[in-house]
N, C-alpha and C positions, 0 to 999 in steps of 0.2 A: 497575442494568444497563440497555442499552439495547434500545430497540423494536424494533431492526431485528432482523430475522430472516430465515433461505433459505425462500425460496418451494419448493413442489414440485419444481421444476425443479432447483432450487441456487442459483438466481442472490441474492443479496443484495436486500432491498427496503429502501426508503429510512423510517424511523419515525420518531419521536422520541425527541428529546434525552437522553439516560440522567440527565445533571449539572440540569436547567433546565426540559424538558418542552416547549423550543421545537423549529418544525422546522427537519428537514436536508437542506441537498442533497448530492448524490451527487458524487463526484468521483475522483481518482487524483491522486497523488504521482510526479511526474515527477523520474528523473536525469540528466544532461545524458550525453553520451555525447562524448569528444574525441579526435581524430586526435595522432599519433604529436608534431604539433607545437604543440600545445595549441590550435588550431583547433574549435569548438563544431560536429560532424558534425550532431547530432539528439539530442534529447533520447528519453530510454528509460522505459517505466514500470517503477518499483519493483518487486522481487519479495522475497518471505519467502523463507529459507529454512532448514531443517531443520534442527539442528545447530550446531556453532562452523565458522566459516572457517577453515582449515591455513594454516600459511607451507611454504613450500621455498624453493629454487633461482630458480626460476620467476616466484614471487612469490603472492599469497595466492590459495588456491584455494576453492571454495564447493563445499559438500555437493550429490549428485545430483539430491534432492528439491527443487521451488519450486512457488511458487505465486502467483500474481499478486496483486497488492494496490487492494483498493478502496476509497476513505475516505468519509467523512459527515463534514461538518459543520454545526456549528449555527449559523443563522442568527439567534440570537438571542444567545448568549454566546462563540459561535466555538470552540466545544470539537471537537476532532478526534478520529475514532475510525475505524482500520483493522480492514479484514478480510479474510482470505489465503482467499481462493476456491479 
């Protein structure tokens, strides 16, 4: 299991390695985000979220719940490890 853990506040702190015991740095997992004509608008950060995705009509829907996603990894064997804030 990995080092990191929520400080008082909540926020995520940066520990060591769970796999290796080297350190990590902080980061996020970026989606691209594109216009109607496949045009690259801005890129969006990743979110968790709670449950399976629905199809309809429409096209696939996501559950209410989310939660923003923060990653670590290790600068010593590159092992990634997300956490839904």
């Amino acid at each position: 299991m990995s080092a990191n853990s929520p400080d008082p506040t909540g926020s995520i702190q940066v520990g060591r390695c769970g796999k290796c015991g080297g350190e990590q740095e902080a980061g996020c997992l970026m989606a691209p985000a594109y216009s109607l004509v496949g045009v690259l608008i801005h890129p969006n950060q990743a979110h968790w979220y709670a449950g399976q995705p629905t199809s309809g009509f429409w096209g696939t829907g996501v559950p209410p719940e989310k939660r923003q996603l923060t990653a670590f990894r290790c600068t010593a064997c590159g092992l990634l490890e997300f956490y839904a804030e």
